[in-house]
ROGUPA-217754 format. One record per residue (C-alpha): x, y negated, z negated; residue in three letters. Coordinates in steps of 0.2 Angstrom, whole numbers, padded with zeros to 4 digits, always signed. Layout:
<nodes>
XYZAla;...
</nodes>
This chain:
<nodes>
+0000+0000+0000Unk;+0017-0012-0005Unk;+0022-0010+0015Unk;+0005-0012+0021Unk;+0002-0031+0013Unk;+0018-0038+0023Unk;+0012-0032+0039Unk;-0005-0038+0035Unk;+0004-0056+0032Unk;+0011-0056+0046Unk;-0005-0051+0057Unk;-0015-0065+0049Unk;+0000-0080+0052Unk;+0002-0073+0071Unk;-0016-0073+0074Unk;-0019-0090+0069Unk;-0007-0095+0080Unk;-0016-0085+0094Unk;-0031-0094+0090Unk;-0024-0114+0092Unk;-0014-0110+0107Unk;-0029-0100+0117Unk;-0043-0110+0111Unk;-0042-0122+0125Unk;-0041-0109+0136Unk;-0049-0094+0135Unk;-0063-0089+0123Unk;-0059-0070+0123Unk;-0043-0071+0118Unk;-0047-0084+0104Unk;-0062-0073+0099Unk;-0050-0058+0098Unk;-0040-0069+0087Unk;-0051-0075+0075Unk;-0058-0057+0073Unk;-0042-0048+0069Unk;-0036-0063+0058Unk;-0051-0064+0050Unk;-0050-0045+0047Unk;-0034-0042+0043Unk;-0039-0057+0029Unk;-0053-0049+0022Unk;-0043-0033+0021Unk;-0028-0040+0013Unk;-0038-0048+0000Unk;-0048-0031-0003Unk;-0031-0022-0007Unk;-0024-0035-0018Unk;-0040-0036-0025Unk;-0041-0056-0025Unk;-0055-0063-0021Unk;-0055-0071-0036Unk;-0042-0081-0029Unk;-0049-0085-0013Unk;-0057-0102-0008Unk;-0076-0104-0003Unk;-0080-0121+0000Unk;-0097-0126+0009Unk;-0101-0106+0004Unk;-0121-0110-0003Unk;-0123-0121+0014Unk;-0118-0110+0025Unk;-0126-0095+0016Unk;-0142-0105+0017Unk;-0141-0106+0037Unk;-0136-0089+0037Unk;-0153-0084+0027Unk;-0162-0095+0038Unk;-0157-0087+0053Unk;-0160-0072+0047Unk;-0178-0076+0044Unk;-0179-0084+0060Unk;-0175-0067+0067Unk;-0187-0057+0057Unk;-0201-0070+0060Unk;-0196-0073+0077Unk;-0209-0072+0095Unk;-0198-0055+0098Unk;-0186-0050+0085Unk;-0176-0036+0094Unk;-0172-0053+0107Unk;-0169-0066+0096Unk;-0154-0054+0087Unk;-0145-0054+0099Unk;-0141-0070+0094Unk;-0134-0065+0077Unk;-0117-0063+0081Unk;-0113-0079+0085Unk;-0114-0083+0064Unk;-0096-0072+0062Unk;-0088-0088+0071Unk;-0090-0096+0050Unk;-0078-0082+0046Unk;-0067-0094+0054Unk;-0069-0107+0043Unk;-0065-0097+0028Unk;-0051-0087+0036Unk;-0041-0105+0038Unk;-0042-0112+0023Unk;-0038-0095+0015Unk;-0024-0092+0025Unk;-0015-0109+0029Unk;-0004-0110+0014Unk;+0009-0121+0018Unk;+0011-0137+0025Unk;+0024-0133+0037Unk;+0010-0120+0047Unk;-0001-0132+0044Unk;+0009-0147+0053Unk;+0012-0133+0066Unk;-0003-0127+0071Unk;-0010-0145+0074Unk;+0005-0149+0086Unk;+0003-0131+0094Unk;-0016-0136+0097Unk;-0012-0153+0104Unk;+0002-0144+0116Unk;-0012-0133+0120Unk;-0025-0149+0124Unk;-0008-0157+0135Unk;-0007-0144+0145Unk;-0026-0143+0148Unk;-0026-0161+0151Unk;-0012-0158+0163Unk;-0022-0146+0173Unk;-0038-0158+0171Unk;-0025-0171+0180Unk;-0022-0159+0194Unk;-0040-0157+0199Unk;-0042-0175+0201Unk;-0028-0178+0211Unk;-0035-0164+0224Unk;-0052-0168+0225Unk;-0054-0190+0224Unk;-0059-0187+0241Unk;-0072-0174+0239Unk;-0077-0177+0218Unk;-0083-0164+0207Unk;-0083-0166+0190Unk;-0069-0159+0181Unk;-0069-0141+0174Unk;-0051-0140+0168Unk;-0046-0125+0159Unk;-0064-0120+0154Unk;-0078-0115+0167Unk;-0092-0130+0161Unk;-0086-0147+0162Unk;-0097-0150+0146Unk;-0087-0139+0136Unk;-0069-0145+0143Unk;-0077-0162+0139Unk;-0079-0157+0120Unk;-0064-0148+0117Unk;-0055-0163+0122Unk;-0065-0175+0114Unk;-0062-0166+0098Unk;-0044-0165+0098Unk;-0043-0185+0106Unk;-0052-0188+0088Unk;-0037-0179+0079Unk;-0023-0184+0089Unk;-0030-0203+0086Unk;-0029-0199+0068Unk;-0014-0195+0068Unk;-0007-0208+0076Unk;-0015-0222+0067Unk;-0011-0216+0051Unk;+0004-0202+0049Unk;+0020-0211+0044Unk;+0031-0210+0052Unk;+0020-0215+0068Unk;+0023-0205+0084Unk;+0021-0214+0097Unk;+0022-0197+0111Unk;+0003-0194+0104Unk;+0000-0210+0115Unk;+0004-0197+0131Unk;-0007-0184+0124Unk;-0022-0198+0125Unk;-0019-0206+0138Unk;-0020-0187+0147Unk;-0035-0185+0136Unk;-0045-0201+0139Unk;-0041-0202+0159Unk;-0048-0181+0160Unk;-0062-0187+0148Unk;-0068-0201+0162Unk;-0067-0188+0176Unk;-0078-0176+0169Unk;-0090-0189+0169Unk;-0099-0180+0153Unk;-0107-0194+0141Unk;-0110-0186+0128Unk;-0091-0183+0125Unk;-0088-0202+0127Unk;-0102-0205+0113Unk;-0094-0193+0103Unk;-0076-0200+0106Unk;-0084-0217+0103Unk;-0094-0215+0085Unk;-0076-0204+0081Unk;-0067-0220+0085Unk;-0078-0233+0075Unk;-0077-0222+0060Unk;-0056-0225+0062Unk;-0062-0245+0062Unk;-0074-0242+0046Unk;-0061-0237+0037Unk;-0049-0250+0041Unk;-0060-0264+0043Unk;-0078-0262+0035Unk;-0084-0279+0036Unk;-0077-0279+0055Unk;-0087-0264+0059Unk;-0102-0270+0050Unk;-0100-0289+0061Unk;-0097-0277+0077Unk;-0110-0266+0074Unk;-0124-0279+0069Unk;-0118-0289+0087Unk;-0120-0273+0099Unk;-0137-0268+0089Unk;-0143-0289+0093Unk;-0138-0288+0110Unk;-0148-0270+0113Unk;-0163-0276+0106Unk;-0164-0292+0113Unk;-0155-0294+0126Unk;-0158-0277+0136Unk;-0167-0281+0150Unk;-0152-0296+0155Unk;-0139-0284+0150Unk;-0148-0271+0161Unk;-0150-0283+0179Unk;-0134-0291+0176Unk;-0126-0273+0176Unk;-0138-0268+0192Unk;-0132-0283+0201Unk;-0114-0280+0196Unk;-0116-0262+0200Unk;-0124-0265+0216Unk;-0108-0276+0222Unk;-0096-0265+0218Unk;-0105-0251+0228Unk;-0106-0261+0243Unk;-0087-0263+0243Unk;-0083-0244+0242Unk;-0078-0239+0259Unk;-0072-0219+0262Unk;-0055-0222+0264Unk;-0052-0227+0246Unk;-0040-0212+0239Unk;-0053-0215+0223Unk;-0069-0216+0235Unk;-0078-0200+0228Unk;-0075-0205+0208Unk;-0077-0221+0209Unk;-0093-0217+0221Unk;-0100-0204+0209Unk;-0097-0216+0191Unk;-0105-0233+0200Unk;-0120-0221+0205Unk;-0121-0216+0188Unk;-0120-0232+0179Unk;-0132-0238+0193Unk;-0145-0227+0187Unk;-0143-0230+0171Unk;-0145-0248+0173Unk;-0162-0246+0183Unk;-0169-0234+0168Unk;-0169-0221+0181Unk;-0153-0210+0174Unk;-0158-0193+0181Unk;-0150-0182+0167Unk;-0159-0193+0153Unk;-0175-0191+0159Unk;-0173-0173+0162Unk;-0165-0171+0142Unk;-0184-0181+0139Unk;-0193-0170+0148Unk;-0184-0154+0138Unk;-0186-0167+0121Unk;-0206-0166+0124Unk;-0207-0149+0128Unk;-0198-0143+0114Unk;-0206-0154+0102Unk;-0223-0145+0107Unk;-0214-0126+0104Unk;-0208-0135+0085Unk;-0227-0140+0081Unk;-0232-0121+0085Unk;-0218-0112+0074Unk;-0213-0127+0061Unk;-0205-0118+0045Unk;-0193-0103+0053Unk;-0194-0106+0070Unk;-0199-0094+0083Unk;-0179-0086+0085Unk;-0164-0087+0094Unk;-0167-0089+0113Unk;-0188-0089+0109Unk;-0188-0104+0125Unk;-0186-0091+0137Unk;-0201-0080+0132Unk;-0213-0094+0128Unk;-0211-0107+0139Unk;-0224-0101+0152Unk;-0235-0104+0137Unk;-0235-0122+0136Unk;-0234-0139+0149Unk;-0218-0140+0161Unk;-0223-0153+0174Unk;-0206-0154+0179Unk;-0201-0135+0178Unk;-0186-0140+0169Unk;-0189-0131+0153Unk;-0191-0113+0161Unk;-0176-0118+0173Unk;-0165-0124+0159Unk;-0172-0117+0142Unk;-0161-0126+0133Unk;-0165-0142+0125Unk;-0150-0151+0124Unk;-0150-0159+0108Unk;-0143-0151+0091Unk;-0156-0156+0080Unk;-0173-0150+0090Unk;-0164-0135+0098Unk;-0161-0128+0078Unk;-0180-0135+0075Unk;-0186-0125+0089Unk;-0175-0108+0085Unk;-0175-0108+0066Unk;-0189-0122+0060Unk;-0188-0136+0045Unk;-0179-0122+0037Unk;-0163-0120+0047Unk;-0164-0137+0052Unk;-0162-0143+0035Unk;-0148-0128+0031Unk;-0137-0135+0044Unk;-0138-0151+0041Unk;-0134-0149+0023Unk;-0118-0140+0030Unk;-0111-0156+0037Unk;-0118-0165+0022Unk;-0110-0156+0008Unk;-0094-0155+0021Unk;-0094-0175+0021Unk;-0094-0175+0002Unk;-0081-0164+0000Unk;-0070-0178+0010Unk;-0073-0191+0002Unk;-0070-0181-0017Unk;-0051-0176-0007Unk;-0049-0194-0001Unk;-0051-0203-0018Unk;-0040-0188-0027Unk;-0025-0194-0015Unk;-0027-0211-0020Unk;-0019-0218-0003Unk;-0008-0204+0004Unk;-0007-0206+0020Unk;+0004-0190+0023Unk;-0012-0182+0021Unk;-0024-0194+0022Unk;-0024-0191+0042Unk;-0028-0174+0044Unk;-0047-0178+0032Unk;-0050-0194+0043Unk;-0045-0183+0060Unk;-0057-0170+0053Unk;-0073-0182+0050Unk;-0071-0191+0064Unk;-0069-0174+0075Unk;-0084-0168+0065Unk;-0094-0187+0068Unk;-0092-0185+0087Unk;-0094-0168+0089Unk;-0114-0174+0079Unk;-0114-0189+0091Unk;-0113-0178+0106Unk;-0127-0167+0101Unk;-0139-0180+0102Unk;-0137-0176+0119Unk;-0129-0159+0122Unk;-0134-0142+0112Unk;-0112-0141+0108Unk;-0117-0131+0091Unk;-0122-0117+0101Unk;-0107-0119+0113Unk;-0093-0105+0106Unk;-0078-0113+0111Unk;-0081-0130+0104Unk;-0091-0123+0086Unk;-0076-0113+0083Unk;-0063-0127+0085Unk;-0074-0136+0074Unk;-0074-0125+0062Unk;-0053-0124+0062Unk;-0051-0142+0061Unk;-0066-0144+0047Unk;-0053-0130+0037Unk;-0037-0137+0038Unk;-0043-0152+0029Unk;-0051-0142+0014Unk;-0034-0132+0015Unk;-0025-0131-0004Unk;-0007-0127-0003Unk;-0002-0114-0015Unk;+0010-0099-0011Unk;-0005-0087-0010Unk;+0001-0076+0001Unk;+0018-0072-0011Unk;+0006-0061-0022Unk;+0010-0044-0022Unk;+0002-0028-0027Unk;+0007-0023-0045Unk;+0000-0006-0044Unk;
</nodes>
């Protein structure tokens, strides 16, 4: 049993390594990862018999969603369809794998350098689609095979590396490169929801530098929105309008710049296509809440009920999802789950703020908390528009980066069987 620990040691250390250096890149090979780490965890702890001495933050929350899900599925339109869905709640192992197993500060350090080489080089190969299709645009895919997801992933780590730079010291200014890459493939994916995200992650940075800043920038673009829309709106449309007139096809930026002026175009006529379709799946899912309100009717219920109710557009059958978090949960697990998962994020944010005041102004460590929250606050600010909770790759990122700021630092992993 002695022999067996080290190996097990060493299995869980690699593995995390696997996992930060695949995530942007390929889910099975992260999954694989995070399964046998997690695993080889559990198992550890089991022969050294120390799950006293393991960590379990945010445990009651997430043992809330968990029960809530489960009684989704059991209460669900059809049961045996909905489970299906179960599996997806391993990815919290994660969570609790990290912060178990990231003892020292030095893996710690290098694990987020590993995953921000790892977000380089998919930015790098974001950059290469750009430069071979300005004439013909698509929106970028990167190194995933849904630009919404590429979007996320990079969004989340833009959030850390920003962190990072504003407030490790000694600065680094190479992190600049890494967002630069990151902003630029961010743009090309065309994907708002990523830029909210980014954008809410980035004004928390400014909250905590300067509150009563924030609060005068914040109070001046909620003033302008409210009454100032409809001029902000044809000033845009007009300015739009100009700018499409002057694209001529033999721009080498003709199909981008095409493509993002069409956007903003219909956006400034209140005719944004995507938005109105994310209305359309709003409403319809609102109707399927009001029918199943306190567990839901299951995982993937949208599929087997949506005949059942008004689709004037067809987009609910055709898309099923509802892209947004909060009704999406609503639909699949009710006030209960809803509720569940939001406490998750609450607690989560609590917990923060306890580790903030107890450094009393460290910044050595104070980057990695603000990187976490302002990952965590654009990853929320997406899913008002994007169903990302749902979406593996970017959940189980999340749930890394959420760990390493909860990590505690103790030479766990020196304990040894005495028997």
């Amino acid at each position: 049993m002695q022999k067996l620990i080290p190996t097990l040691d060493k299995v869980v250390v690699t593995a995390l390594f696997v996992f930060v250096a695949f995530c942007m890149f390929s889910i099975s090979i992260t999954q694989i990862a995070g399964g046998i780490g997690g695993f080889a965890w559990l198992w550890r702890t089991k022969l050294t018999d120390s799950w006293k001495d393991q960590k379990w933050p945010l445990l009651v929350p997430f043992g809330l969603y968990i029960l809530a899900c489960l009684i989704a599925v059991a209460n669900a339109y059809d049961p045996l369809y909905s489970a299906q869905e179960i599996k997806k709640l391993l990815e919290i192992l994660i969570f609790f794998w990290v912060i178990n197993c990231v003892q020292e500060k030095k893996i710690r350090d290098l694990l987020v350098l590993i995953l921000f080489a790892s977000a380089t080089v998919a930015g790098l190969n974001g950059l290469y689609q750009i430069l071979t299709s300005m004439d013909n645009f698509v929106r970028i895919e990167g190194t995933m095979s849904v630009y919404m997801t590429y979007a996320g992933l990079l969004m989340i780590v833009g959030l850390m590396a920003l962190a990072r730079l504003l407030y490790r010291r000694p600065q680094e200014p190479w992190l600049l490169v890494l967002l630069i890459i990151i902003m630029t493939c961010l743009v090309f994916t065309l994907t708002r929801q990523a830029w909210l995200g980014f954008f809410v992650g980035s004004m928390f940075f400014l909250f905590m530098w300067k509150k009563n800043f924030f609060v005068i920038i914040f109070l001046t673009i909620l003033v302008t929105v409210i009454f100032f829309k409809d001029e902000m709106k044809d000033e845009m449309h007009t300015l739009l309008m100009s700018e499409e007139k002057k694209l001529v096809s033999t721009d080498t930026m003709y199909g981008f710049r095409k493509a993002l002026i069409v956007r903003f175009i219909e956006m400034a006529r209140g005719k944004d296509q995507t938005f109105i379709m994310r209305k359309a799946l709003w409403q319809g899912g609102w109707e399927i809440f009001k029918d199943y309100p306190v567990t839901g009717c299951g995982f993937k219920c949208v599929d087997l009920v949506s005949d059942q109710y008004p689709d004037p557009t067809g987009l609910i059958k055709r898309l099923r999802g509802m892209h947004n978090n909060f009704l999406q949960l609503a639909v699949d697990t009710g006030i209960f789950g809803l509720s569940a998962w939001l406490g998750i994020w609450f607690c989560f944010f609590r917990l923060l703020r306890q580790r903030t005041l107890a450094l009393e102004g460290e910044s050595a460590d104070q980057w990695v908390i603000f990187g976490s929250a302002a990952a965590v606050i654009g990853f929320l600010g997406g899913g008002f528009f994007e169903s990302n909770f749902y979406d593996s790759e970017v959940i189980m990122l999340v749930y890394f980066i959420m760990a390493l700021s909860l990590t505690e630092f103790k030479n766990h992993f020196q304990k040894r069987v005495t028997n």
